[in-house]
N, C-alpha and C positions, 0 to 999 in steps of 0.2 A: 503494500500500500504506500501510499502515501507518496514516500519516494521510494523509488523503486526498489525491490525486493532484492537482497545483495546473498553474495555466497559467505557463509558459512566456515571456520573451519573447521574439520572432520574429528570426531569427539569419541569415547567410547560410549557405548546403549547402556541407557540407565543411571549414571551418577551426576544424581541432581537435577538441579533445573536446566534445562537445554539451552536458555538464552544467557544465564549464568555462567554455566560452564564453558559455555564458546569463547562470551565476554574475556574471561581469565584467561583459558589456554593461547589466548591472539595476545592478551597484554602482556602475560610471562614469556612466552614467547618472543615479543619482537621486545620485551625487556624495558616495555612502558615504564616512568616514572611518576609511581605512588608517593603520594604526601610522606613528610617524615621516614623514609625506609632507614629501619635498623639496623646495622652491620650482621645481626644475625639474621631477619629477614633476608639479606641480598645473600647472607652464604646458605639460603634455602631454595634459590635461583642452580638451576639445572647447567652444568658446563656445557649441555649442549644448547643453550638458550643463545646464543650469538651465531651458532652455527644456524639453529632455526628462524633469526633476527635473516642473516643473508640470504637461506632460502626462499621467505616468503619476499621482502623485496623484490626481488624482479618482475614475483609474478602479479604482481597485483593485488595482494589478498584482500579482500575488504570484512569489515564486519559492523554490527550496525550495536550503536551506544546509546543508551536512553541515560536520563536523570537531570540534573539542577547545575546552572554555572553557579559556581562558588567564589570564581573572581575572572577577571576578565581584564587583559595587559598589553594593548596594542594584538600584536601576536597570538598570545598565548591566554589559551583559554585554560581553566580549571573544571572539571564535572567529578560530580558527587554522583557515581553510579546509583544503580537503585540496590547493589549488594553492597551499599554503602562504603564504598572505596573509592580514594578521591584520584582520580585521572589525570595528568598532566599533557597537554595538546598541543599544537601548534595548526594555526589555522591557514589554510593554502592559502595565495594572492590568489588564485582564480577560484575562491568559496565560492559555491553555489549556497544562496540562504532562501528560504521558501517560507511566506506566511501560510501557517496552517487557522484555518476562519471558521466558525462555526455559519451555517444555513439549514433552514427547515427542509422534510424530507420532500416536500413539496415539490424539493428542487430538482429530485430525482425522475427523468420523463422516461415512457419509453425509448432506447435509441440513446441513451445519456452512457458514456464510458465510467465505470465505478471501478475502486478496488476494495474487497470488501473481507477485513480479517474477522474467523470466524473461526466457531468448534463443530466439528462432527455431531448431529445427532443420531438417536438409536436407528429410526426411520430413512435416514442415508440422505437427510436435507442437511443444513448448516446454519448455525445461530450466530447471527452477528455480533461481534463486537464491536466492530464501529463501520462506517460506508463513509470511503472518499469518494464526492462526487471533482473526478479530473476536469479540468479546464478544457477546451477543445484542442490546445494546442498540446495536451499530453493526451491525446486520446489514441491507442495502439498500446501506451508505456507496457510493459512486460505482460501481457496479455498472455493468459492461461490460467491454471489453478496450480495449487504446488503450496507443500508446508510453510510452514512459517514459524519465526522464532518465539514472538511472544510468551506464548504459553504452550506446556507440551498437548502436543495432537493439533495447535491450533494450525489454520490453513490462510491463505493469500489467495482471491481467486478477482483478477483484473479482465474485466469482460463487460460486454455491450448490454443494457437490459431488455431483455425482447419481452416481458410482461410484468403489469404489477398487479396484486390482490390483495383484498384485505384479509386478513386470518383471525381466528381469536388469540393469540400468540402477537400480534402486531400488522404488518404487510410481510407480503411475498414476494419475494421479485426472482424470478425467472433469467439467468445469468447465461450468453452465451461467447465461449471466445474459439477460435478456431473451428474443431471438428466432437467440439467437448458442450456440456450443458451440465448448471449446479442450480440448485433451489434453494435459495436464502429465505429463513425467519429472520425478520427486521423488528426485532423489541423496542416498545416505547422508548427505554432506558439506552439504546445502545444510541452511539453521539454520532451525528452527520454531520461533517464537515466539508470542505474545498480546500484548494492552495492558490496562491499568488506567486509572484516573483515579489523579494524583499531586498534589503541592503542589511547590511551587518549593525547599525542603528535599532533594529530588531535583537539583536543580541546583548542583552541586562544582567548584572548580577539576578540571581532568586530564578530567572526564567526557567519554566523548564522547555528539552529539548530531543529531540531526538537525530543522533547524526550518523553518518559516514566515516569511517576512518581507516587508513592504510598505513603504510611504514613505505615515506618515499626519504631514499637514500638515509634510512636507517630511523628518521625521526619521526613518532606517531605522528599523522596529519589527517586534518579536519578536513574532506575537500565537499562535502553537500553538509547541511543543520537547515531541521527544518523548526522552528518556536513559532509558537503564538502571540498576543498582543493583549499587554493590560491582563496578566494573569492566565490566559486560553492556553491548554498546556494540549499538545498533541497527543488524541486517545492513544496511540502506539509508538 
């Protein structure tokens, strides 16, 4: 959702939380700098953590960062994960920054591009957790369905609406992307939003955020953050 759905790095089945666990194995890994590290903290740093800093750099690896700017310094941004571990950043010159804005579901027509993060139900429909409705000029963005980090089981499924209904559960909407078709329950409660193009004036101490980050030439980097405005913290 939102901004577009990133890879992952590859984790063992089962230990922990999935979006936790990634979180960490990419920071220890490319040897991110945690607030205050203890000299015994860093001799609990793997000797192969620099070997795995070089690998992942070339290739790209991305992974995707939620929580609170803690401070904010020209460059260098600070985030207070949501496993409560405070992240040291550097924000690329070419940051993409993106207003994520609250709109009624209203906004959703048929023919409207969504991405819409959600859990499996028993019935083999999907319960939202929240519905980006895309701009037209992101309409295509990573179109398909496919996991998602958030929550474990939870899914991403970025597709065109070909129907809506009302249900006693909320509306339905009828999701189709390529040669694929998903059936979303849309609950009262789950939050509709949009995105804009921003400028990094969008970026405040307190804000929360959801970002993008990679290891170019060795140093974590920020290069998409998507925040809200006047408190609106982005559902994912």
């Amino acid at each position: 959702m939102t901004n577009p759905e990133l890879r992952y790095p590859r984790r063992p089945h089962g230990e922990g939380d999935p979006a936790m666990l990634g979180r960490r194995t990419f920071l220890e890994a490319l040897g991110f700098a945690l607030a205050a590290p203890t000299a015994r903290a860093q001799s609990r740093v793997p000797s192969s953590a620099q070997a795995s800093a070089q690998a992942l750099a070339p290739s790209g690896e991305t992974v995707r960062l939620r929580g609170t700017i803690e401070a904010l310094l020209g460059d260098r941004l600070s985030l207070r994960g949501r496993d409560g571990r405070r992240i040291e950043l550097t924000l690329a010159r070419d940051l993409t920054v993106t207003e994520v804005y609250p709109v009624s579901f209203e906004t959703v027509q048929s023919g409207s591009f969504v991405g819409v993060g959600a859990m499996p139900q028993p019935d083999g429909t999907l319960r939202a957790i929240a519905v980006t409705v895309f701009p037209e000029s992101m309409r295509g963005t990573n179109e398909g369905h496919r996991p998602f980090s958030f929550l474990p089981q939870s899914t991403m499924t970025n597709a065109t609406v070909a129907g809506l209904a009302s249900a006693p559960e909320g509306r339905r909407m009828q999701l189709r992307y390529g040669d694929g078709e998903k059936t979303v329950v849309v609950p009262a409660e789950a939050p509709v939003v949009s995105l804009r193009p921003a400028t990094r004036e969008l970026l405040t101490v307190g804000a929360q955020v959801s970002l993008t980050a990679q290891a170019i030439e060795g140093v974590p980097t920020v290069t998409r953050i998507t925040a809200g405005r006047n408190g609106f913290a982005p559902p994912y």
